[in-house]
C-alpha positions in Angstrom: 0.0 0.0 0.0 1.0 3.6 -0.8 -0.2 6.6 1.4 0.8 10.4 0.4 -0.3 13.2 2.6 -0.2 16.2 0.7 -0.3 19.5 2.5 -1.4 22.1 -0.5 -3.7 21.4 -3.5 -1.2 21.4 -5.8 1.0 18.9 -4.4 -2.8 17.2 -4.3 -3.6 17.4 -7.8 -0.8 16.4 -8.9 -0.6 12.9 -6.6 -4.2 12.3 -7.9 -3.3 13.2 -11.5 -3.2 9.5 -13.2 -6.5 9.1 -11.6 -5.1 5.3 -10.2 -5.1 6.7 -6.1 -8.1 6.6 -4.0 -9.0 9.9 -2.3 -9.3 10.2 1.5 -10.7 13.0 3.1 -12.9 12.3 7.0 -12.8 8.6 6.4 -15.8 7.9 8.1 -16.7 5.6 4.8 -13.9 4.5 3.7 -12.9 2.4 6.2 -16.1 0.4 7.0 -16.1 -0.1 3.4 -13.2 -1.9 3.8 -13.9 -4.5 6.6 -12.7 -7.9 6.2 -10.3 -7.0 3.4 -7.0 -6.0 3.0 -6.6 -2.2 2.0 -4.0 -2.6 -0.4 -4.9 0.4 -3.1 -3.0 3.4 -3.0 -3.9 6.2 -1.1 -3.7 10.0 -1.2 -5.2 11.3 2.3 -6.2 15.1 1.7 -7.1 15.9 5.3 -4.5 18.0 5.8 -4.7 20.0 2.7 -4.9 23.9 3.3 -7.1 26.0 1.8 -10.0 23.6 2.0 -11.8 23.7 4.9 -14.5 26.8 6.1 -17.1 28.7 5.2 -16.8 32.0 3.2 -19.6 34.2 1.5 -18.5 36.8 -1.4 -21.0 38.9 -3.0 -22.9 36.3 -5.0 -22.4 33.1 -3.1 -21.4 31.1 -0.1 -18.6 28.7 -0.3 -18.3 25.8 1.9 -14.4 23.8 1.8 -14.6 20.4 0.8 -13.1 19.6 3.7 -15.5 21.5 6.3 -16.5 19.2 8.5 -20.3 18.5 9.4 -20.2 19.5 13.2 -18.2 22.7 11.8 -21.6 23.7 9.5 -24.1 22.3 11.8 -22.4 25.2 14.7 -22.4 27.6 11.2 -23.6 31.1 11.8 -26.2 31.1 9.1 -28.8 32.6 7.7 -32.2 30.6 7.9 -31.9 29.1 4.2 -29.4 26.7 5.9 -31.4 25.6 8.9 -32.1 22.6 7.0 -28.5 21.6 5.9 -27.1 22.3 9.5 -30.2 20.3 10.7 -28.5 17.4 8.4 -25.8 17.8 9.7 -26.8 17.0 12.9 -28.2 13.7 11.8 -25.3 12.7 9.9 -24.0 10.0 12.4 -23.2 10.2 15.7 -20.5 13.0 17.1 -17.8 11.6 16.2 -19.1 11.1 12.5 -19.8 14.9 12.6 -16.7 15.6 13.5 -14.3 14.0 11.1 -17.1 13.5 8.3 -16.4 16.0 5.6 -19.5 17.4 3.1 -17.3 16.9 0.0 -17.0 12.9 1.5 -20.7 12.8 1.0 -21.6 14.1 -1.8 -18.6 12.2 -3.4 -19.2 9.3 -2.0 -22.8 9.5 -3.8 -24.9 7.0 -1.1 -28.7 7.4 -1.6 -28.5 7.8 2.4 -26.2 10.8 2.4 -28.3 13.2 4.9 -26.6 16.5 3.0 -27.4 15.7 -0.7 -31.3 16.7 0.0 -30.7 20.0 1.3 -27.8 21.0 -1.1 -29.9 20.4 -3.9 -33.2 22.9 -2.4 -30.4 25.0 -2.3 -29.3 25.0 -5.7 -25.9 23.8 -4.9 -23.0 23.8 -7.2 -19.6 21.4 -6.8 -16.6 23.4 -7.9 -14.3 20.7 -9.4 -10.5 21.1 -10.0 -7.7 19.1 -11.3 -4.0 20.5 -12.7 -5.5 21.4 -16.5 -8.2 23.9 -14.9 -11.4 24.0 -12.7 -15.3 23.5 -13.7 -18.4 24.6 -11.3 -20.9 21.9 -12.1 -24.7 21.8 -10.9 -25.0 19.2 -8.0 -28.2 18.0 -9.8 -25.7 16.8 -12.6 -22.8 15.8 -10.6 -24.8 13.2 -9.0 -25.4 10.6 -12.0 -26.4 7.6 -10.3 -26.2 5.0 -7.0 -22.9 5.6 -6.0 -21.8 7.4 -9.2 -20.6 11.3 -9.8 -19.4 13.5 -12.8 -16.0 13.5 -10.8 -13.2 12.6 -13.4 -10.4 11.3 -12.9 -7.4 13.6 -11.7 -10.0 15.6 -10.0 -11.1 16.7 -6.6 -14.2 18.1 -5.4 -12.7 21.8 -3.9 -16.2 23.0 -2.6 -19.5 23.5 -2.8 -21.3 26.9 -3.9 -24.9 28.0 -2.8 -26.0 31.1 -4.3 -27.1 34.0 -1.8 -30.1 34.4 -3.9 -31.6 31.8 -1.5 -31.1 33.4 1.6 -34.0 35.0 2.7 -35.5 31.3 2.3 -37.0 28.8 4.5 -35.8 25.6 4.7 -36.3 22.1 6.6 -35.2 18.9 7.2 -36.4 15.6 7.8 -35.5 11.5 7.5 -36.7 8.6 8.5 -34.6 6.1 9.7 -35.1 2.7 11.7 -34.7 4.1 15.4 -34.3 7.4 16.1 -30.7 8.1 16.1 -27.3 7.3 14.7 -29.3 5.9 11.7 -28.8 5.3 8.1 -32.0 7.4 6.3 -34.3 5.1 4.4 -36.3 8.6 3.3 -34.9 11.9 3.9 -37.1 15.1 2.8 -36.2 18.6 2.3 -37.7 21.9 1.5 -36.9 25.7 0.8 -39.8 27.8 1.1 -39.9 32.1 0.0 -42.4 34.2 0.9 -43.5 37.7 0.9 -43.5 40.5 3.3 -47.6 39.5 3.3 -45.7 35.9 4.3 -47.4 34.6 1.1 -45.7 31.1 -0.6 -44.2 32.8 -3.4 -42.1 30.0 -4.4 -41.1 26.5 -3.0 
């Protein structure tokens, strides 16, 4: 087995750029994954990768790192259109899940269970996607092509996730259904954004 730590994107990018390394980021996945088998592939563990982690808001959009963490956006000062992400967050896992568990983990990871995909896509969420020949913002909506299946190509890493601030003054909930009530895998998850007017008329949802 082969493991790199990279400590900058670049030096990332570059250890990715054959597209033959698997990507590890929280981890929280990849190791139950691997249970009962040797883990033999190499690996190019991007936890430690600068630049990558937080949440930022310019102008037109927020930005969350790939590698924020889910306890780091369910204790995110907000506004109210992320009440039902950070309420995903909260159900992602138990504490310790939250803690290590990164968002671009689960949305790469594609699992029809991922608590954060619902809420992202009320949200009109964007994947900024970047390798050594460039980087492409694509529509989570297209990233996500099937069970366990993305737009991700190889040589490329998920950098971070865009919500447009158009959404802000939104709504939004979050709910699952699971088997008991906590540290659960979601058998149905629901989510909403709702905008209204000053009257608090449904103007859209």
């Amino acid at each position: 087995m082969q493991y790199l730590a990279p400590a900058d994107l670049d030096s990332a990018l570059e250890a990715i750029a054959d597209g033959s390394r698997t990507v590890l980021a929280g981890g929280t996945d990849f190791y139950p994954a691997r249970v009962g088998r040797p883990l033999t592939e190499p690996v190019v563990d991007i936890s430690g990768v600068t630049g990558l982690r937080g949440i930022s808001v310019t102008d037109d959009a927020y930005r969350i790192g790939a590698l924020t963490r889910w306890a780091e956006i369910r204790d995110a000062d907000l506004p109210r259109c992320f009440d039902g992400l950070r309420l995903a967050a909260r159900e992602v896992g138990a504490v310790q899940v939250q803690n290590a568990g990164t968002i671009a983990g689960n949305l790469c990871n594609a699992s029809p269970a991922a608590d954060g995909i619902p809420p992202l896509l009320t949200l009109d969420a964007a994947v900024v996607l970047t390798s050594r020949t460039g980087t492409r913002t694509v529509a989570l909506q297209d990233f996500l092509t099937g069970y366990r299946e993305t737009d991700l190509r190889p040589g490329e890493l998920l950098t971070a996730v865009i919500v447009p601030r158009d959404v802000e003054t939104s709504f939004s909930d979050f709910l699952k259904l699971g088997s008991r009530a906590y540290q659960v895998i979601s058998i149905v998850m629901v989510a909403s954004v709702i905008e209204t007017s000053t009257d608090a008329t449904i103007t859209e949802a």
